[in-house]
C-alpha positions in Angstrom: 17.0 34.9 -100.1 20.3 34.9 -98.9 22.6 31.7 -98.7 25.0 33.1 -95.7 25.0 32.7 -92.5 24.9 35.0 -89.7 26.7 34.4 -87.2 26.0 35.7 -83.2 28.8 36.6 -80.9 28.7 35.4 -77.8 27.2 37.4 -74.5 30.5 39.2 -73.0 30.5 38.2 -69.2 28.7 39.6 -66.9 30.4 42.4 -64.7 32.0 40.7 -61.3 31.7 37.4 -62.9 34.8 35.2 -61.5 35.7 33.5 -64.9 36.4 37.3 -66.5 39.8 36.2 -68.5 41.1 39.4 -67.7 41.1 38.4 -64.0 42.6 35.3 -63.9 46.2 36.1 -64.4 45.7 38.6 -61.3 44.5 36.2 -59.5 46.6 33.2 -60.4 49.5 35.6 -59.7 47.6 36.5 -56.0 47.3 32.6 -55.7 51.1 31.5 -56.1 52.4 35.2 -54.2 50.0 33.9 -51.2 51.5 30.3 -51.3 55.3 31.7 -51.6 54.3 34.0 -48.3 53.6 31.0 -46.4 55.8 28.6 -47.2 59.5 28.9 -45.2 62.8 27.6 -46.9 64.3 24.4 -44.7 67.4 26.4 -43.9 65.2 28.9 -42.6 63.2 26.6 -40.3 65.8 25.2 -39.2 67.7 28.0 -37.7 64.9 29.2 -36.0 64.6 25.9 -34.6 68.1 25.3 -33.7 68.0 26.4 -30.2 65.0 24.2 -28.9 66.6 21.4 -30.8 69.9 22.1 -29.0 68.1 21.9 -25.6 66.6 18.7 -26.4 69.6 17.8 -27.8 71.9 18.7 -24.7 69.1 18.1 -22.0 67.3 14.7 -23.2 68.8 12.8 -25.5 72.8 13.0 -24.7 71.8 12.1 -20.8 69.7 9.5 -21.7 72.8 7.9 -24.4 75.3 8.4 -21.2 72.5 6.8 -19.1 72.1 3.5 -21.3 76.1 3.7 -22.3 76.4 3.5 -18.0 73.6 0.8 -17.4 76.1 -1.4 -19.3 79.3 -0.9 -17.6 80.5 -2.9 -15.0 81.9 -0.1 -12.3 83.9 -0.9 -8.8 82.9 0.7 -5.6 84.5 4.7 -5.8 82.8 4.7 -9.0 85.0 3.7 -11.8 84.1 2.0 -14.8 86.1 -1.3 -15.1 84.4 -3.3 -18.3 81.1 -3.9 -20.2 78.9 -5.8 -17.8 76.7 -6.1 -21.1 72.9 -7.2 -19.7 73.6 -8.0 -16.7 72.8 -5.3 -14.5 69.2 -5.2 -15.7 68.7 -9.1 -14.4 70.3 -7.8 -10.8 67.7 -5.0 -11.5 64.8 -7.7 -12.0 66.2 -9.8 -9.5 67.1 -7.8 -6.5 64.3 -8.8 -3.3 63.5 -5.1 -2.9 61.7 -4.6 -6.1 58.6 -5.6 -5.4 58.3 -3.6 -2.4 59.6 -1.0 -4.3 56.9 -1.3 -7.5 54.3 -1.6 -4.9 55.3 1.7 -2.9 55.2 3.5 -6.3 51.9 2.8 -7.2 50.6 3.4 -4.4 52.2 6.9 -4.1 51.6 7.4 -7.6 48.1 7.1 -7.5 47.2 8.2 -3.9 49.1 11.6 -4.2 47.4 12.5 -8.1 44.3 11.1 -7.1 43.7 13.5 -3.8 45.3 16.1 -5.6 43.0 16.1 -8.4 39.6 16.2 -6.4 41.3 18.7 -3.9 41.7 21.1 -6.7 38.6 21.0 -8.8 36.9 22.0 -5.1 39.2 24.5 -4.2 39.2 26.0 -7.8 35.8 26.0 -8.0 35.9 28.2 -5.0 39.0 30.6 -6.4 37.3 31.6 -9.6 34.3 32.7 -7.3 34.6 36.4 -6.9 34.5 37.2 -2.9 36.9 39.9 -0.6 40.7 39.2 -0.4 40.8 36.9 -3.5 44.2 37.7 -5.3 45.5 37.6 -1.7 44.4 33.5 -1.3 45.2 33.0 -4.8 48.9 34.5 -3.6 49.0 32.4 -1.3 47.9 29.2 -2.6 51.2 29.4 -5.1 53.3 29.3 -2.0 54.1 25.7 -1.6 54.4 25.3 -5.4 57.4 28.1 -5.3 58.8 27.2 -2.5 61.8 24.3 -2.8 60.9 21.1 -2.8 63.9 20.2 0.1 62.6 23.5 2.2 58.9 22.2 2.1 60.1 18.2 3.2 62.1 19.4 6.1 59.7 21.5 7.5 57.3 18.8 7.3 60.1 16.6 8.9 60.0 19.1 12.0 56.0 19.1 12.0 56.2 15.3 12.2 58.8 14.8 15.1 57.5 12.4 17.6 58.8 14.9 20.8 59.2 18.2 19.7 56.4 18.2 16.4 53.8 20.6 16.4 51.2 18.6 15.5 51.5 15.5 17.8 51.2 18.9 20.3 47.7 19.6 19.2 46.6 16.1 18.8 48.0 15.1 22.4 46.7 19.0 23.0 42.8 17.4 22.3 43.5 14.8 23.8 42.7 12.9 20.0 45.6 10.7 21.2 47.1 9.4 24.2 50.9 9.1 22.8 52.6 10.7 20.4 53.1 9.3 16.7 56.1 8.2 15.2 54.8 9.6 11.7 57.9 9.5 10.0 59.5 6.0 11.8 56.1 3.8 11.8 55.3 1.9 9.4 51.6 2.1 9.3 52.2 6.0 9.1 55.0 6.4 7.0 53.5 6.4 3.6 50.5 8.2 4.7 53.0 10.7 5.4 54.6 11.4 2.7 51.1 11.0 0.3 50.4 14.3 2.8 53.1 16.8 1.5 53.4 15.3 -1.8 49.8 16.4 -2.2 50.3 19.3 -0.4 53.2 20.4 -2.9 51.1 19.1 -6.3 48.0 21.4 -5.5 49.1 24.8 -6.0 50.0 24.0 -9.9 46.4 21.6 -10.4 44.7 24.6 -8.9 45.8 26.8 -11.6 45.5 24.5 -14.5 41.8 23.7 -13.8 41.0 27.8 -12.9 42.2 28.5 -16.4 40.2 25.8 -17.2 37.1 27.1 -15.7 37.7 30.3 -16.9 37.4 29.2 -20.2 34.1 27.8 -20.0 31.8 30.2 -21.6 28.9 31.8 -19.5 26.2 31.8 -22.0 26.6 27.7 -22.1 25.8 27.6 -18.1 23.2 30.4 -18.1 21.7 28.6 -20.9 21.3 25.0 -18.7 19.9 26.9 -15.8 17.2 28.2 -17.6 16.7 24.8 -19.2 16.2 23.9 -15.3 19.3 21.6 -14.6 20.6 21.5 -10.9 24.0 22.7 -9.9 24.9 19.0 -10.0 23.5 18.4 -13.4 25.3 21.3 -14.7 28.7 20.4 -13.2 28.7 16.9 -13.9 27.3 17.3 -18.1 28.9 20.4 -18.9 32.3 21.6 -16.3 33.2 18.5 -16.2 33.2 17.7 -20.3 34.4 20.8 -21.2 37.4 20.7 -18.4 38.6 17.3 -20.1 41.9 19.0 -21.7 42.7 20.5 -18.7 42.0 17.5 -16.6 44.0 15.4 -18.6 46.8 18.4 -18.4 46.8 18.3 -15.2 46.9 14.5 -14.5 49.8 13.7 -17.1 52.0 16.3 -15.4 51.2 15.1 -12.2 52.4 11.6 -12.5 55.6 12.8 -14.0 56.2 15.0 -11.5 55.0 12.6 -8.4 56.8 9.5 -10.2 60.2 11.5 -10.3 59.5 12.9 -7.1 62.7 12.7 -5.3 63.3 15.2 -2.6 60.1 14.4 -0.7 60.7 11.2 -0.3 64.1 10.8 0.2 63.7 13.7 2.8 61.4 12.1 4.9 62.6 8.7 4.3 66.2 9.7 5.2 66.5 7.8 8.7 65.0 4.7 7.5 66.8 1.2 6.7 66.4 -0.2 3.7 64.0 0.0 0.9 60.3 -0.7 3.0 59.4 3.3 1.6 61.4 3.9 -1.1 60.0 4.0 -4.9 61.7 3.6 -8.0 63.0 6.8 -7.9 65.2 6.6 -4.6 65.8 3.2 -5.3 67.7 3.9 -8.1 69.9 6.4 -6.1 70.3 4.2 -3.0 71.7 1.6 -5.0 74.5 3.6 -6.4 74.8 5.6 -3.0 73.3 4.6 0.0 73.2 0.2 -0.3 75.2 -2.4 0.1 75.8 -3.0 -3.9 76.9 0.5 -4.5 76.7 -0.4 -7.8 76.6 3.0 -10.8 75.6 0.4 -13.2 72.4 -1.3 -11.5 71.1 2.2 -10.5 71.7 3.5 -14.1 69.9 0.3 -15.3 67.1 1.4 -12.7 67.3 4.5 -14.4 66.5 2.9 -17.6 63.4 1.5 -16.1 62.5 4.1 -14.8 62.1 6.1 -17.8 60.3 3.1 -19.5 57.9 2.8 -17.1 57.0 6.8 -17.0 56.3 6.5 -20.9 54.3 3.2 -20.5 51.8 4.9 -17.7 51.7 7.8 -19.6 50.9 6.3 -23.1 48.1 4.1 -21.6 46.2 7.2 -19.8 46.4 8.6 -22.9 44.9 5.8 -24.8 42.6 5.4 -22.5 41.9 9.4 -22.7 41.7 9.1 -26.5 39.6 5.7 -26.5 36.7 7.7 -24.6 36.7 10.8 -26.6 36.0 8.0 -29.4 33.2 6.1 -27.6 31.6 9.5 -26.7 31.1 10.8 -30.0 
């Protein structure tokens, strides 16, 4: 009997086996080529990005350093700037009588204008992605208003609204709806109303759009599905359009307030004639108090300005808390 041993190689591995040694340098080599493809030197990044930067640059942050460089300047009547006034044209700001009037007026055409705008367009979108004869004509000319200028669209409102020549105190006195014409544009009671009507006239054409693409990219097997599963028309459109339209709802409504908050030629367009500051927001405030006031003051209406701005980002951050804080609750 023999004392050695005999010793058994081990099994070779099996063919397509992912630990073969004579793979793994291929594929270690595959690994670090892939990562080099996607990685980009900084240099490289940064040259592609130079032009957006320089927009931002030139467009955003150099106005807004001139803007908070001019709230802080002390300036005489034609303009010129005689001194650092330091803080003290943001306590005129916070002190002047007109602000509250002014705050108020903002919300209130804030809020009114996106409001009515939204629930006008989910209806009339609903209706445009509906296939029926002449579509792409409506759809033409529902972008009209949105194209159109802003100072075109206010003035021809102005000559709709005249209280003697205005078509339609015509049609109303026409129907005999009313018994003497309406100031529209010079009342009080009717002022605001007014404007709310062509600032949501000039907001739907873009809302449309965003919530059509947004319809249009709800997927059809998801409806069919709850109709066989025997939900109504409401059901459906309240638990599934609805939900699945939340990005471009929230699109839609972010965009709007910063466009209606900074909506200047509207207002001041249809406001023109009036005295004061009983219509104005924040926005035409600012300019009549470098322009068009008493104060003529650059550096109060560029420390408007600065409000201005702060208050945009403030409404803005909390709808999007509040946007965020749901999706969370929901889940």
């Amino acid at each position: 009997m023999s004392d050695s041993t005999t010793v058994t190689p081990d099994p070779a591995p099996a063919a397509g086996s992912g630990d073969h040694p004579s793979r793994m340098p291929s594929r270690t080599r595959r690994r670090r080529r892939a990562g080099r493809i996607g990685q980009v030197h900084p240099l490289v990044a940064l040259l592609w990005l130079a032009p957006a930067l320089a927009l931002i640059l030139g467009v955003v942050l150099y106005p807004a350093i001139k803007l908070f460089d001019a709230s802080r300047g002390e300036y005489s009547i034609t303009g010129l700037r005689k001194g650092d006034a330091g803080w003290d044209n943001y306590v005129n700001v916070l002190q002047h009588p007109d602000l509250g009037t002014v705050l108020r007026n903002t919300v209130v055409w804030v809020v009114a204008v996106v409001a009515i705008t939204i629930v006008l367009s989910l209806a009339l979108a609903q209706f445009l992605v509906k296939s029926f004869p002449g579509r792409r004509f409506v759809r033409w000319a529902v972008i009209i208003p949105w194209a159109a200028s802003l100072v075109i669209t206010s003035q021809l409102f102005v000559l709709l609204y005249d209280y003697n020549y205005g078509i339609i105190n015509h049609v109303l006195l026409s129907l005999h709806v009313i018994g003497t014409p309406i100031d529209f544009l010079g009342d009080d009671s009717w002022t605001m109303f007014s404007m709310v009507v062509v600032g949501v006239f000039v907001s739907l054409p873009f809302t449309i759009f965003v919530f059509i693409a947004g319809l249009g990219a709800i997927p059809d097997d998801v409806m069919e599905a709850a109709t066989v599963d025997g939900a109504s028309p409401w059901q459906r459109y309240w638990n599934i359009t609805l939900p699945l339209m939340r990005p471009a709802l929230m699109i839609a409504t972010v965009l709007n307030v910063i466009y209606v908050f900074n909506s200047f030629p509207i207002i001041y367009t249809l406001n023109d004639r009036n005295p004061g500051y009983a219509h104005d927001t924040t926005i035409t405030f600012m300019y009549k108090l470098a322009f068009k006031s008493q104060e003529h003051d650059v550096g109060m209406s560029a420390a408007a300005g600065i409000f201005n701005v702060l208050l945009i980002l403030v409404v803005v951050g909390i709808y999007l808390k509040i946007i965020n804080w749901r999706e969370e609750t929901s889940r």
